[in-house]
Backbone bond lengths (Angstrom), bond angles and torsions (degrees), N, CA, C in turn:
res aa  C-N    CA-C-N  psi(-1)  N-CA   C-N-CA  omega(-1)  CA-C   N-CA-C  phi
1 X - - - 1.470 - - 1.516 109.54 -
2 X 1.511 123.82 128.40 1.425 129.10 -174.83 1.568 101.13 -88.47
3 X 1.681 124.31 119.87 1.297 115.79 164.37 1.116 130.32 -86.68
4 X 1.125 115.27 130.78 1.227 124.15 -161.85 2.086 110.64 -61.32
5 X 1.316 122.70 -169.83 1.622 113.04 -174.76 1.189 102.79 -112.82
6 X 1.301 106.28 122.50 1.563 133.23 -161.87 1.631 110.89 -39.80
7 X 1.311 134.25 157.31 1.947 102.71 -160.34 1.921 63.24 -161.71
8 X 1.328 87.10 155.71 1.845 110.98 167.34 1.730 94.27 -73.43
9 X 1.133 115.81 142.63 1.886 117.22 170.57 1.636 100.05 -101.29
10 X 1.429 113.80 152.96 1.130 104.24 178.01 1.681 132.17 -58.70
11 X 1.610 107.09 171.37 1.361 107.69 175.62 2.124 108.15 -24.08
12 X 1.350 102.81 146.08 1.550 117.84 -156.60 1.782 95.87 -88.83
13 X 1.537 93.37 139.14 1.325 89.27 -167.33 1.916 101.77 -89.26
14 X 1.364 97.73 5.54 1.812 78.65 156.78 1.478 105.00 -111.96
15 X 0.853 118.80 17.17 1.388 110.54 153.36 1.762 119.08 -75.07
16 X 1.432 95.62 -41.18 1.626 105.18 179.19 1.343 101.49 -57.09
17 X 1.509 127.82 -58.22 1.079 109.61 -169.92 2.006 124.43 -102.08
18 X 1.286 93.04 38.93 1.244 88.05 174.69 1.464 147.86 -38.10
19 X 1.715 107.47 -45.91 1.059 118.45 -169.05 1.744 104.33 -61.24
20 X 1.136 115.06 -15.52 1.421 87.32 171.00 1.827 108.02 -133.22
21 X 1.131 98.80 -170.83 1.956 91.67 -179.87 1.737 124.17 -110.38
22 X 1.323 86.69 10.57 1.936 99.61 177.41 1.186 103.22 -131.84
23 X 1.341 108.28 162.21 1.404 125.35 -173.05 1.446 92.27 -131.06
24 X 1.522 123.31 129.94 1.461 111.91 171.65 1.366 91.78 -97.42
25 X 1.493 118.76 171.38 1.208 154.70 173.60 1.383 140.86 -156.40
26 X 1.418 89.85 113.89 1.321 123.44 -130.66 1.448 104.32 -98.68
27 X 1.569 113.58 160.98 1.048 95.32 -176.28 1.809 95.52 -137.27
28 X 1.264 139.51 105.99 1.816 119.31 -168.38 1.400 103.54 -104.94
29 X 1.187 124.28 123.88 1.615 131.91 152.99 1.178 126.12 -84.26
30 X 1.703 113.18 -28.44 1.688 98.58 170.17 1.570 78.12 -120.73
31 X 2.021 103.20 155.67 1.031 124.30 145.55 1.175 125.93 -3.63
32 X 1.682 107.15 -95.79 1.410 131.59 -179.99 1.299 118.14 -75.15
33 X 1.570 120.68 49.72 1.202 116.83 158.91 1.960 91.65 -127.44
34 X 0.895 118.70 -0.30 1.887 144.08 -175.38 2.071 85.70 -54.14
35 X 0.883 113.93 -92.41 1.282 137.17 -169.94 1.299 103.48 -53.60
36 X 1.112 148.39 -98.74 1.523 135.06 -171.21 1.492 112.91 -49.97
37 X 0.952 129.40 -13.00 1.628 127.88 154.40 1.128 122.07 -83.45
38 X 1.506 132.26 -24.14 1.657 130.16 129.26 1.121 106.14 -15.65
39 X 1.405 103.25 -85.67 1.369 124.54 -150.05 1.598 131.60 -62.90
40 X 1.794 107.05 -14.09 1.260 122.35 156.05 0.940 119.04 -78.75
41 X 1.640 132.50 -30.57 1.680 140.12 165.09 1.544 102.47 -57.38
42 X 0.985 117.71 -46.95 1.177 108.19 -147.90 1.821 97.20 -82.98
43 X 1.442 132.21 -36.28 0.674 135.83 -148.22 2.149 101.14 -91.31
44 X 1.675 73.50 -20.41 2.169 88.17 175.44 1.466 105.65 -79.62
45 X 1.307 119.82 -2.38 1.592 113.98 -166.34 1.736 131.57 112.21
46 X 1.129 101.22 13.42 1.595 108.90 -150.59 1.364 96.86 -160.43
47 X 1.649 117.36 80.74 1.054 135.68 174.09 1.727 118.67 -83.36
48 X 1.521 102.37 -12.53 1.820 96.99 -167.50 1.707 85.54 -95.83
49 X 1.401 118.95 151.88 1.140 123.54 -169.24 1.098 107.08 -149.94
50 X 1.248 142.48 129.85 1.646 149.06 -174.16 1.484 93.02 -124.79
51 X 1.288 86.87 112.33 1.919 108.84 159.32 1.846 116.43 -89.27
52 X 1.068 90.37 104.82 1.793 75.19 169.35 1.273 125.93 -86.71
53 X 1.583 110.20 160.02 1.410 127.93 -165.09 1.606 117.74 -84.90
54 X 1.637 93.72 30.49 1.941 104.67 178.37 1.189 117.72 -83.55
55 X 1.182 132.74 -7.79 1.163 123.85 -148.10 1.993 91.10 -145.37
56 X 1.211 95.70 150.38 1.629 110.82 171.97 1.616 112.55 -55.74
57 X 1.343 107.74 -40.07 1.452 107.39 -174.30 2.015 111.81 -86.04
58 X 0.812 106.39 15.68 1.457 97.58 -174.92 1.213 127.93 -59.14
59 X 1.893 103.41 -49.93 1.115 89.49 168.50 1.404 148.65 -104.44
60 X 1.151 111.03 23.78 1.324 137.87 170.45 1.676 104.90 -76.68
61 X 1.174 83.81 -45.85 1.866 87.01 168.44 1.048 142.94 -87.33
62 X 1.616 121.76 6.47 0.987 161.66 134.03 1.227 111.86 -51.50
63 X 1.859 133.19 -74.72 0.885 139.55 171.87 1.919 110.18 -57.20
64 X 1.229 113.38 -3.05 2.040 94.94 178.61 1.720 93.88 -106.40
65 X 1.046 124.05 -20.59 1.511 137.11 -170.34 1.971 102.90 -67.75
66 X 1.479 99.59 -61.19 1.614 121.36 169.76 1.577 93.90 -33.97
67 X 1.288 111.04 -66.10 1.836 136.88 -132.70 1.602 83.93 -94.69
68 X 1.383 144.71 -35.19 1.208 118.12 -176.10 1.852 108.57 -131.86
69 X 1.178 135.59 21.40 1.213 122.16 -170.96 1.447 97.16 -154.36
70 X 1.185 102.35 54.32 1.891 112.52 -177.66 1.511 116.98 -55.24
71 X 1.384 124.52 -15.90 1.803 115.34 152.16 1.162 115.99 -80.06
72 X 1.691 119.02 27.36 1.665 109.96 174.49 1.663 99.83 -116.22
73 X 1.151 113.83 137.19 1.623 114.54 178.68 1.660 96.76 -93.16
74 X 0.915 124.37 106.43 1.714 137.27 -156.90 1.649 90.91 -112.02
75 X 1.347 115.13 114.85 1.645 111.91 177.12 1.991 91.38 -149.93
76 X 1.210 127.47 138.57 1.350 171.66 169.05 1.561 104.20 -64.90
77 X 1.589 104.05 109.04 1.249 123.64 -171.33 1.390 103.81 -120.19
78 X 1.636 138.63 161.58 1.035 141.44 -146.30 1.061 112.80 45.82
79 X 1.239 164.24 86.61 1.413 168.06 -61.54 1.585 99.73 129.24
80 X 1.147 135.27 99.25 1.436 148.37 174.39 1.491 120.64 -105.13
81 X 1.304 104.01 -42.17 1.417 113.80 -172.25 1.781 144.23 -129.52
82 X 0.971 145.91 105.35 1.076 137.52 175.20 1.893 128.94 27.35
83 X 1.675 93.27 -67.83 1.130 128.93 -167.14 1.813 99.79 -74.90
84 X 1.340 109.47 -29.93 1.933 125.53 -166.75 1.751 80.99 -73.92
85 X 1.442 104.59 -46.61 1.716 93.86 -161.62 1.502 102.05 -74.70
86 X 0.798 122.12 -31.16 1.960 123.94 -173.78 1.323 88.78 -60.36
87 X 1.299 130.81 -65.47 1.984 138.66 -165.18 1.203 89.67 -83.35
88 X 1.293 156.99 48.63 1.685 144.27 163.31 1.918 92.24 -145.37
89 X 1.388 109.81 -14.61 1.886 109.34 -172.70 1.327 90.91 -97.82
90 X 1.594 124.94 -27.32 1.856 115.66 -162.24 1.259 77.00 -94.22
91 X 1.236 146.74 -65.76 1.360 136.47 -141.92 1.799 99.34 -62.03
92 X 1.129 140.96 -2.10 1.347 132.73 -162.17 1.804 126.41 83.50
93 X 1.121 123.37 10.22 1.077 123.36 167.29 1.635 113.89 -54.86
94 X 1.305 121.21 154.71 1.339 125.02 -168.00 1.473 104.69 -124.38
95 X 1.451 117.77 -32.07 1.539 106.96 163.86 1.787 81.22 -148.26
96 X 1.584 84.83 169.11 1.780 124.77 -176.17 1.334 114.70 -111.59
97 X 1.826 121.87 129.27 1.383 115.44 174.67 1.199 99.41 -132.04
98 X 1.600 112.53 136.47 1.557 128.25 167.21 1.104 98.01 -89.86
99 X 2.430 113.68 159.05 1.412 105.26 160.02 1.716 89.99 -90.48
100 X 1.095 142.39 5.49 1.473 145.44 -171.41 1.126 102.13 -170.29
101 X 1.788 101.24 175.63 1.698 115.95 -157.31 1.367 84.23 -136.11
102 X 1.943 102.60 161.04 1.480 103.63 127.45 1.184 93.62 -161.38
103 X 1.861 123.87 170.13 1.263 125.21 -156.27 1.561 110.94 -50.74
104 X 1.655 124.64 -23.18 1.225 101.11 -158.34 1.720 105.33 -104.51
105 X 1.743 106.04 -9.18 1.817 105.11 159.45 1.623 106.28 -79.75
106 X 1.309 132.21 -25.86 1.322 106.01 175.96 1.629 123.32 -98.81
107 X 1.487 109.25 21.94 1.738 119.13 166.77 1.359 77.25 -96.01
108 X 1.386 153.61 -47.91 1.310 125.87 -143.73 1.827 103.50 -88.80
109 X 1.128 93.72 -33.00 2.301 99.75 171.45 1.062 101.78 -43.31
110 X 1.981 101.78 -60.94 1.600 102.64 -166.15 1.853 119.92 -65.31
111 X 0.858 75.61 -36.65 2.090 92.15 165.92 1.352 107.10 -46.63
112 X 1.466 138.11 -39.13 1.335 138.31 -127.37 1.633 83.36 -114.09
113 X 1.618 113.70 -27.71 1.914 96.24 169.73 1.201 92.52 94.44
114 X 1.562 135.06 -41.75 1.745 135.83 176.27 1.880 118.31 -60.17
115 X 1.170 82.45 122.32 1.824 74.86 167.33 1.688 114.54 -37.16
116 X 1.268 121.00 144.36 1.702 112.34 147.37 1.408 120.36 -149.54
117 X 1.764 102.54 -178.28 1.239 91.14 -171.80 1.762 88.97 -127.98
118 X 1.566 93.85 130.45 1.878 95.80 179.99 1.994 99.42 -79.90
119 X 1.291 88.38 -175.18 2.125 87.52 -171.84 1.917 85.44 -115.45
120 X 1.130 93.89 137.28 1.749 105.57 -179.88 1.567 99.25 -131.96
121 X 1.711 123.36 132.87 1.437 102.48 162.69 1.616 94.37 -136.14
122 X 1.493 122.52 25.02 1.385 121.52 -170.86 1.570 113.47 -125.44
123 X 1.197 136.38 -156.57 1.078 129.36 168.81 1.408 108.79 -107.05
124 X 1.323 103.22 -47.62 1.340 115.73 -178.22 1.863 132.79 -63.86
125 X 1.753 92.90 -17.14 1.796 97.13 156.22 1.423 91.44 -86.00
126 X 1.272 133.21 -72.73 1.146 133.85 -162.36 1.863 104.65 -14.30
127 X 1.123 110.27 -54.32 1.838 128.14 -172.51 1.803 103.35 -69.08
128 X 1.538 102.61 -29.58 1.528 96.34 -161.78 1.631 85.51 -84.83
129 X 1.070 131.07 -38.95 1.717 135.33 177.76 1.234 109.84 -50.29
130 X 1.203 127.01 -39.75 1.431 133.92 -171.63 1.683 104.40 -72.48
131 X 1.331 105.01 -30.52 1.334 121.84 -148.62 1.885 98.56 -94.83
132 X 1.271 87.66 -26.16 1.622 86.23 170.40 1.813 117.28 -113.11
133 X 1.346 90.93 20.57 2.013 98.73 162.97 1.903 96.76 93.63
134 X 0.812 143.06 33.63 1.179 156.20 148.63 1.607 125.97 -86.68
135 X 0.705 114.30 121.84 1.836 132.49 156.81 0.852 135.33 -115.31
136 X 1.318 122.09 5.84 2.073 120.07 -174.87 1.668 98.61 -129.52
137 X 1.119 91.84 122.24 1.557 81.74 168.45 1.537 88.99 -164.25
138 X 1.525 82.46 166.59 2.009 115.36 165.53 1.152 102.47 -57.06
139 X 1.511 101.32 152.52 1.015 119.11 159.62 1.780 92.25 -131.31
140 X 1.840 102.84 124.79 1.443 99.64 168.59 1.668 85.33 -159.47
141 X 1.820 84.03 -178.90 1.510 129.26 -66.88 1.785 110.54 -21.92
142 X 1.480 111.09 120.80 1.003 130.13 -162.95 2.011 110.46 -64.55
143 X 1.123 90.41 -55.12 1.540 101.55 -178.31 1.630 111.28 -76.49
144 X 1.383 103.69 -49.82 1.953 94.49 158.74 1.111 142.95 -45.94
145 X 1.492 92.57 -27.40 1.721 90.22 -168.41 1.681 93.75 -117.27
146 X 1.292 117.43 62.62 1.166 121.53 154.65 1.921 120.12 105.24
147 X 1.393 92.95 -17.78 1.857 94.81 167.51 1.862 107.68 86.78
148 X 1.157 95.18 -139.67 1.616 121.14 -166.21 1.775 83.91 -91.49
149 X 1.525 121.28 -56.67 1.622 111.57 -159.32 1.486 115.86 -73.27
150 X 0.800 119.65 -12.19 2.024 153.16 154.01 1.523 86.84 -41.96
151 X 1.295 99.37 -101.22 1.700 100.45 -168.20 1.596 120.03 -51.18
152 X 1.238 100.55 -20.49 1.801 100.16 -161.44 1.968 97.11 -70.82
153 X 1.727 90.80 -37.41 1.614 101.52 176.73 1.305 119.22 -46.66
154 X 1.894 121.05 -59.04 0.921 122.50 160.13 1.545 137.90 -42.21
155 X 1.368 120.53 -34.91 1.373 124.34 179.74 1.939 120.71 -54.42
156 X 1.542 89.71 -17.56 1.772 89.66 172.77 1.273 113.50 -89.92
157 X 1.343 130.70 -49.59 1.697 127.82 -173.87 1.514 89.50 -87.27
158 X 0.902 163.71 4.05 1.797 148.59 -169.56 1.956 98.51 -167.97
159 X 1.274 77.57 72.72 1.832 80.03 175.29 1.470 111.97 -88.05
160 X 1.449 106.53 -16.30 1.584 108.16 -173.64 1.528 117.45 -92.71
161 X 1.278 116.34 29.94 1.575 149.87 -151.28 1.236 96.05 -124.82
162 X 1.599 118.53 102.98 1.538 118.00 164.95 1.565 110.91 -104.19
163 X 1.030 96.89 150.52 1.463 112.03 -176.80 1.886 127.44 -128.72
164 X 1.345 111.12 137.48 1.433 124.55 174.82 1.512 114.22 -129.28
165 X 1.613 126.42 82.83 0.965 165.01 141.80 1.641 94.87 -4.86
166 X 1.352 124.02 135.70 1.557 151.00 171.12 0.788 112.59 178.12
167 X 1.975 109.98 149.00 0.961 111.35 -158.13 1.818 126.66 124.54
168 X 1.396 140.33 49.12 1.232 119.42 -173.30 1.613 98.01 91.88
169 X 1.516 126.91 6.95 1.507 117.77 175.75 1.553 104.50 -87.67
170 X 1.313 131.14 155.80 1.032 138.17 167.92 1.897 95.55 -151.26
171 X 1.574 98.37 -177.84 1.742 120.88 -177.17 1.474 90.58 -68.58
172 X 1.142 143.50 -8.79 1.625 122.53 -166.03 1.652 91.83 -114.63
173 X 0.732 114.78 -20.20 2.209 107.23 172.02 1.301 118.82 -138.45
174 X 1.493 119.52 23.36 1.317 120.37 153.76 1.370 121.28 -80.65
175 X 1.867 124.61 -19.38 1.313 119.87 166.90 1.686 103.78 -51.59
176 X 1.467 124.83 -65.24 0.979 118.42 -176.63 1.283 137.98 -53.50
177 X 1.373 114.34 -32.91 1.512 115.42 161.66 1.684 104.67 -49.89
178 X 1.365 121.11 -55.33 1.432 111.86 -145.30 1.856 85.47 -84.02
179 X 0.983 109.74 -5.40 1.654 96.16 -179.87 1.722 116.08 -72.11
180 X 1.410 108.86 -13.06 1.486 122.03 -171.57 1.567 98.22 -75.09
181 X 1.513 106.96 148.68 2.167 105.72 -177.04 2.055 92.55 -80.98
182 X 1.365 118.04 -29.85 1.577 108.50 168.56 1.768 121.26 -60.81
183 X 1.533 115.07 -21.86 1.132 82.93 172.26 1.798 115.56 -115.41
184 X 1.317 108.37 171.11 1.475 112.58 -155.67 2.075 83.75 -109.39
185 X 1.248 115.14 -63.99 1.449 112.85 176.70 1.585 106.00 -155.87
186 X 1.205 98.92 164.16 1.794 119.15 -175.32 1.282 119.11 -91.05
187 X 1.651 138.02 125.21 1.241 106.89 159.76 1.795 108.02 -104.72
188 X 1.653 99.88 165.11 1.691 101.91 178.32 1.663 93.41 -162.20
189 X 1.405 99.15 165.48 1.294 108.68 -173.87 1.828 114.19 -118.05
190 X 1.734 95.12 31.99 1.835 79.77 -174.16 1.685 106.94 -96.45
191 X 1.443 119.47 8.15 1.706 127.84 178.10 1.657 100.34 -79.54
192 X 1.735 111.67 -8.89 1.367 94.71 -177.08 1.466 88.21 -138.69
193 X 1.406 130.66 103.10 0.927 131.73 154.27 1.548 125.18 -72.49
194 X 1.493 104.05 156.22 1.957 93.32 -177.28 1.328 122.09 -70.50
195 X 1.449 130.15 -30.35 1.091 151.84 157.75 1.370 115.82 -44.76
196 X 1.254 102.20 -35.97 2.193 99.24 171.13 1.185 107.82 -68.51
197 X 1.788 116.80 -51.99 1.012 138.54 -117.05 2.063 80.03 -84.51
198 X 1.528 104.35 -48.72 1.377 115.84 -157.73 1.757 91.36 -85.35
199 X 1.185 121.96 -1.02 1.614 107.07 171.62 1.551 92.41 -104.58
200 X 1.248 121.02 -0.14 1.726 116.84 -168.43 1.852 114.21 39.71
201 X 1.199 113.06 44.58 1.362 139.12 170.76 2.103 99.39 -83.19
202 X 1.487 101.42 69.54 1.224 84.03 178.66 1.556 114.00 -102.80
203 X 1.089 128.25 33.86 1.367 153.50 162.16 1.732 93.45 -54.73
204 X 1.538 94.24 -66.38 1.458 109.70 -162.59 1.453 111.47 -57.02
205 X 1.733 106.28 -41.76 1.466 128.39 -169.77 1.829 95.03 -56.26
206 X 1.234 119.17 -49.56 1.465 117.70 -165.00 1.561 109.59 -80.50
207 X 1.791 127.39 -36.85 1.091 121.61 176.30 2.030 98.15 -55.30
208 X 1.417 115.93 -41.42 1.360 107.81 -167.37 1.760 114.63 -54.64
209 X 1.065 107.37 -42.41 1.442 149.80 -177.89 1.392 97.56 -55.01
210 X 1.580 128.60 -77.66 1.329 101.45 175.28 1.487 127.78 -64.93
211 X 1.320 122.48 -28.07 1.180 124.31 177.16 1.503 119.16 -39.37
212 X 1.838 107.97 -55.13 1.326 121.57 156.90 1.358 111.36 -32.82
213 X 1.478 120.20 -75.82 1.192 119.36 -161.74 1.685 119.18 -47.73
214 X 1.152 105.50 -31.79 1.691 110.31 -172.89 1.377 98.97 -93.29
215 X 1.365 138.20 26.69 1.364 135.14 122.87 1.449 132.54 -16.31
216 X 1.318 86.13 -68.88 1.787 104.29 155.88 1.447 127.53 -28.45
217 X 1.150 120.35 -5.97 1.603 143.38 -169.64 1.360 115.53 -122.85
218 X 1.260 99.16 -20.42 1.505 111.51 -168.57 1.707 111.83 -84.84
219 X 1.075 94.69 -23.41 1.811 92.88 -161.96 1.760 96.58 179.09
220 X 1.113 111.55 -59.33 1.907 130.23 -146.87 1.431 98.29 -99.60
221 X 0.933 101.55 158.85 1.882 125.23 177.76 1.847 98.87 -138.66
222 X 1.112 118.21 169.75 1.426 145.45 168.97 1.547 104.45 -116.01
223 X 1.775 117.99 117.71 1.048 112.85 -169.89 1.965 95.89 -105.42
């Protein structure tokens, strides 16, 4: 494989989502559940929102989220392909997440002008990312591929290696992830359970939501 010449990646996508220290991840099957599930995140503290690319409706729901809930930083997770980033940049996404890379999905991220985050669970992408002007990346499946002592390992030879953890995160070991200086913030999906989501009980969605958010108190910061 020829690597390409190492390039700055755009503005850092934990920078985008700083203000808080989780990333939910989301999952929409109908449309119109897109927008009032914004709008309970956003209103719990936890405006950056990753929609993944599982479902038929994503990006439509992607595109009403962009189009009606403009304090939500709405960016498109599961990201596989070329073609996902072309339909994830028109639809309004604001940043892009892979669970993995390879040179020709991360020329097309970097193409797209959006922050992203490639998926790393080894050492050796971790090095090839670095190696092609990257620093932010996934870490997935987070808890499989080694946890908190995984990353903590990494933080001595590859300190300049930021990380956003998915995967097996929940409220009981996301203090510790975010307590590590490698990671910047976590994403997890237990602020949106399916059961809220399908009673559209987003009362519940936002009490979960701030709870998340005051993580940040707990142990972890967003760097």
């Amino acid at each position: 494989m020829t690597s390409p010449l190492p390039a700055p990646s755009p503005a850092s996508v934990h920078d985008l989502v700083a203000p808080a220290p989780v990333v939910p991840v989301v999952v929409v099957s109908d449309v119109a559940d897109a927008v009032p599930l914004a709008r309970a995140l956003v209103a719990g503290g936890l405006p950056a929102i990753e929609v993944t690319l599982r479902t038929p409706a994503a990006p439509a729901a992607i595109r009403a989220i962009a189009a009606e809930v403009p304090s939500a930083v709405v960016g498109a997770g599961t990201v596989i392909t070329p073609e996902q980033v072309s339909a994830c940049t028109a639809a309004g996404a604001r940043f892009l997440v892979s669970p993995g890379w390879t040179d020709e999905l991360l020329a097309a991220m970097r193409g797209s002008g959006l922050p992203f985050l490639p998926g790393v669970s080894t050492t050796s992408e971790v090095v090839a990312l670095l190696e092609r002007g990257v620093r932010d990346m996934k870490f997935f499946p987070a808890q499989a591929a080694g946890g908190t002592a995984y990353l903590r390992s990494l933080a001595g030879p590859l300190p300049q290696a930021r990380f956003c953890p998915t995967g097996g995160i929940g409220p009981a070991n996301a203090p510790e992830y975010l307590a590590l200086p490698n990671v910047g913030c976590v994403g997890g999906s237990w602020m949106v359970p399916a059961d809220a989501v399908a009673a559209g009980d987003w009362a519940r969605i936002e009490e979960l939501a701030r709870a998340a958010a005051g993580l940040r108190d707990a142990g972890g910061t967003c760097r």
